[in-house]
C-alpha positions in Angstrom: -5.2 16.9 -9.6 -6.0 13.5 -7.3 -3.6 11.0 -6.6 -5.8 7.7 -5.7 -3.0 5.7 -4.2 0.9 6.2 -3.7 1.4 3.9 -6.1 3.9 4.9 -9.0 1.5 4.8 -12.2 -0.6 7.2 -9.9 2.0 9.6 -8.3 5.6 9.5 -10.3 5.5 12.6 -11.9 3.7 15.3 -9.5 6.9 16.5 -8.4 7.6 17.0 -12.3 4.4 18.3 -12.4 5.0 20.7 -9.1 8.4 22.1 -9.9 8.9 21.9 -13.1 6.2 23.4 -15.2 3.5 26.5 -14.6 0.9 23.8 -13.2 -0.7 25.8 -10.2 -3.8 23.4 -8.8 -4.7 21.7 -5.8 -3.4 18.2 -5.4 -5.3 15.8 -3.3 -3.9 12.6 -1.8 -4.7 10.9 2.1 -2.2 11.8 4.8 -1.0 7.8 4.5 -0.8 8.9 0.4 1.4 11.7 1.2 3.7 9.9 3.7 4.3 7.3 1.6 4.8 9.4 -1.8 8.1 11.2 0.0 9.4 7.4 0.8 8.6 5.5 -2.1 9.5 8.7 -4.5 13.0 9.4 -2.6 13.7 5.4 -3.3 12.4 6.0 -6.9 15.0 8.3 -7.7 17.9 6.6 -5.7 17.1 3.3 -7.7 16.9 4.6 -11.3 19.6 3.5 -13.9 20.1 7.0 -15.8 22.1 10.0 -15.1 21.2 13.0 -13.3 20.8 15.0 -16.5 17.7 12.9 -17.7 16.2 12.6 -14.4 12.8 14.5 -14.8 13.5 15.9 -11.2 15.9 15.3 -7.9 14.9 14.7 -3.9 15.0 18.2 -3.6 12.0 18.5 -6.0 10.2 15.9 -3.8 10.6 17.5 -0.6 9.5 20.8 -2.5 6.3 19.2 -3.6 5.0 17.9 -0.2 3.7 21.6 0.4 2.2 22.1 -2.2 -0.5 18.8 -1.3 -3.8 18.8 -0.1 -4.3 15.9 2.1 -7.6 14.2 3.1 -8.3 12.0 6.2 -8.2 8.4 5.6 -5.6 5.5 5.0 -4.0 4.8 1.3 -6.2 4.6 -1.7 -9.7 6.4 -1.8 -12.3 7.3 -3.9 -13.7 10.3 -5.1 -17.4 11.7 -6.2 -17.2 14.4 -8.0 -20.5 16.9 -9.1 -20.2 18.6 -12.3 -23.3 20.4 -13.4 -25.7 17.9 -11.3 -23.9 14.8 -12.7 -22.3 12.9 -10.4 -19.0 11.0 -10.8 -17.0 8.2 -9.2 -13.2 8.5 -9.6 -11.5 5.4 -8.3 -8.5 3.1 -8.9 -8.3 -0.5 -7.8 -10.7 -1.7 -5.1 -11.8 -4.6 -3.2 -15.2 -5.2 -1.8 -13.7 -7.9 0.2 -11.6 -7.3 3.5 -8.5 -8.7 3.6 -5.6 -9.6 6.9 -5.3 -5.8 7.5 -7.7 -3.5 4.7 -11.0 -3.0 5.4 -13.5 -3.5 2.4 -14.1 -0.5 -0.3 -17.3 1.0 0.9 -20.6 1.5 -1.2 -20.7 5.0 -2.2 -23.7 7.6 -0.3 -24.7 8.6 -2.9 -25.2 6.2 -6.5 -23.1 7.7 -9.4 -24.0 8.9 -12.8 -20.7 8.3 -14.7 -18.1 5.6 -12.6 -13.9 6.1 -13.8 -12.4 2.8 -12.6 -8.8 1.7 -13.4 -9.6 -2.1 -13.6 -6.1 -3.6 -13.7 -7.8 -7.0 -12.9 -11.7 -6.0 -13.9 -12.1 -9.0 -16.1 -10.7 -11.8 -13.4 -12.3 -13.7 -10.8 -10.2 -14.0 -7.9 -10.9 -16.7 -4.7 -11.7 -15.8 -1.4 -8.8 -14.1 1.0 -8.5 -17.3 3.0 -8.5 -19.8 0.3 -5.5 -17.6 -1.2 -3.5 -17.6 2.2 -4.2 -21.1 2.9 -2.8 -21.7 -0.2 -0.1 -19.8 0.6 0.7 -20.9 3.8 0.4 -24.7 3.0 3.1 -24.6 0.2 5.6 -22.5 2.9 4.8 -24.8 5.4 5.8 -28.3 2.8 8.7 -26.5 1.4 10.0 -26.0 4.9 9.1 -29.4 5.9 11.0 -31.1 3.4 14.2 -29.4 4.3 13.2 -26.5 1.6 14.1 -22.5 1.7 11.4 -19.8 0.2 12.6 -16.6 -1.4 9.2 -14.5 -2.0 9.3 -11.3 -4.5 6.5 -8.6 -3.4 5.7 -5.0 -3.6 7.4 -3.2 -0.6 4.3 -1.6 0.0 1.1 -2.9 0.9 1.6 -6.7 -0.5 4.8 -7.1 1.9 2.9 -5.9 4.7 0.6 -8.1 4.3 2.4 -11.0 3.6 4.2 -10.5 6.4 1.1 -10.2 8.8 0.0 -13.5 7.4 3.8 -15.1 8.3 3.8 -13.7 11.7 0.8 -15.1 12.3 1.2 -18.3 10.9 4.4 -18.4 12.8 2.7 -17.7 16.3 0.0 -20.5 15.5 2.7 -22.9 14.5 5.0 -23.5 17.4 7.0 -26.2 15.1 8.4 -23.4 13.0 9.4 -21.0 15.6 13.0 -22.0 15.0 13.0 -20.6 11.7 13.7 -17.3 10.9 11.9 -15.5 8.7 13.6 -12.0 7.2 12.7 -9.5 4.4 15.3 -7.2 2.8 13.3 -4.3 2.0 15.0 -0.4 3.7 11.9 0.9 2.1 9.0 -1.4 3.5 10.8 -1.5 6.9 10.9 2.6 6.7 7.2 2.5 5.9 5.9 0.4 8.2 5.5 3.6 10.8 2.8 4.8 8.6 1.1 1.4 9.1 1.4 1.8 12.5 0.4 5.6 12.3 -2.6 4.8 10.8 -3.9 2.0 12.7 -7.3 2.7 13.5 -7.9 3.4 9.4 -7.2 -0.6 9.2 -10.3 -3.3 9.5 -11.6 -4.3 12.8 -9.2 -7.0 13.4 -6.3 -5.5 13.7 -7.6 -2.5 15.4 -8.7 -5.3 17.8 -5.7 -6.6 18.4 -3.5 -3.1 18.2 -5.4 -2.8 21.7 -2.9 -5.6 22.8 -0.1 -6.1 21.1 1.1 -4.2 17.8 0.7 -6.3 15.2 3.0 -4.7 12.9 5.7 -5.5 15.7 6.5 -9.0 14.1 7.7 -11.8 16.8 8.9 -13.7 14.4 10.1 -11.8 11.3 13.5 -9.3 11.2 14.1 -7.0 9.0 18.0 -7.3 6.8 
C-alpha cells in the first residue's frame, strides 16, 4: 500500500486497514507523511460528530499503526515508479511543476513512464502564476485593512496555512505600515505541525533553505498563534 500525501482522501483509513482486518503488506509514506498522519489522524478522530461505537477505529489504533509504516526519505507528497513485468508506471497524486513560497517544483521523472496514474483534482484548469496569485492576495488584505476592514481567511491547516502564513509574514516585514496589526490563526493542529516544517527544512525550495541559514522562517515575526 502507498500513501502519496497525508492528506485524508489518501491516508484516513490505514489504521482501519492496520488493526482492523488481516491486511499484512508494506505501507509506504515519507517520514514528513508519517509525522503528519499521527497529527492530522489524532485531530480526525477528536473532531468527528459520531459515537465511539461507529468510529471505524480509536487513537490507540493510530499509534498502533505507525509501526507498521515504511517510510521513505523526502518531504510530504511523492511519486512513485513502479516496474511490473518491464512496464513502467508512474503513481502520483497532485503535483505542481511550478515552485511556490516554500515547495519546490515536482521533478521530471529518470526514467519516462509507460502507463502514468494521476489523481487530477484540478487536471482540466489553468491556474496563473504563484506571484500573480499572491499579489492578488496580498493587495485585497492590504485595501481591506486600509479602509478600516478585518479579514477572516478559511484554509487547510496543512500545507495551504503554512503557506499563507509565510506570504503574511513576509508581506508584513516588507510593509512597515502594517506592523501594528496583528495577525493570528486559530489552528492547535497547524501550530502542532509546524515542527515538521521546520524538521524538514532542507526538503523545502532553495529560498527558504536560503534564508533558514539566517533566520527560521517558520518563526513568524508577525503572526501568533490562538
Amino acid at each position: 500500500m502507498i500513501a502519496l500525501i497525508f492528506h485524508l482522501d489518501h491516508t484516513a483509513t490505514l489504521p482501519y486497514f492496520l488493526e482492523k482486518t488481516t491486511f499484512k503488506g508494506p505501507v509506504f509514506m515519507t517520514h514528513a507523511t508519517k509525522a503528519i498522519y499521527k497529527f492530522l489522524l489524532s485531530d480526525y478522530v477528536k473532531v468527528s460528530k459520531v459515537s465511539i461505537e461507529i468510529m471505524l477505529y480509536d487513537e490507540q489504533d493510530i499509534l498502533r499503526s505507525m509501526d507498521k509504516i515504511e517510510v521513505r526519505h523526502i518531504l510530504g507528497a511523492a511519486m512513485f515508479m513502479a516496474g511490473i513485468a518491464r512496464v513502467r508506471v508512474l503513481y502520483t497524486g497532485d503535483y505542481s511543476r511550478e515552485e511556490d513560497c516554500h515547495l519546490c517544483a515536482a521533478e521530471i521523472p529518470q526514467f519516462s513512464p509507460d502507463i502514468c496514474i494521476i489523481e487530477s483534482t484540478y487536471g482540466v484548469q489553468l491556474h496563473q502564476p504563484w506571484n500573480v496569485r499572491e499579489k492578488r492576495f496580498t493587495d485585497v488584505i492590504h485595501s481591506t485593512i486600509s479602509q478600516g476592514g478585518r479579514v477572516l481567511i478559511l484554509a487547510f491547516a496543512l500545507g495551504r496555512a503554512q503557506e499563507l502564513l509565510l506570504t503574511l509574514d513576509e508581506y508584513w516585514s516588507n510593509h512597515p505600515e502594517l506592523n501594528n496589526i496583528p495577525i493570528y490563526y486559530a489552528s492547535l493542529l497547524a501550530k502542532r505541525c509546524m515542527a515538521i516544517y521546520q524538521t524538514y527544512i532542507n526538503s523545502m525550495n532553495e529560498r527558504i533553505c536560503n534564508q533558514f541559514a539566517n533566520s527560521n522562517p517558520f518563526d513568524s515575526k508577525h503572526i501568533s498563534p490562538l
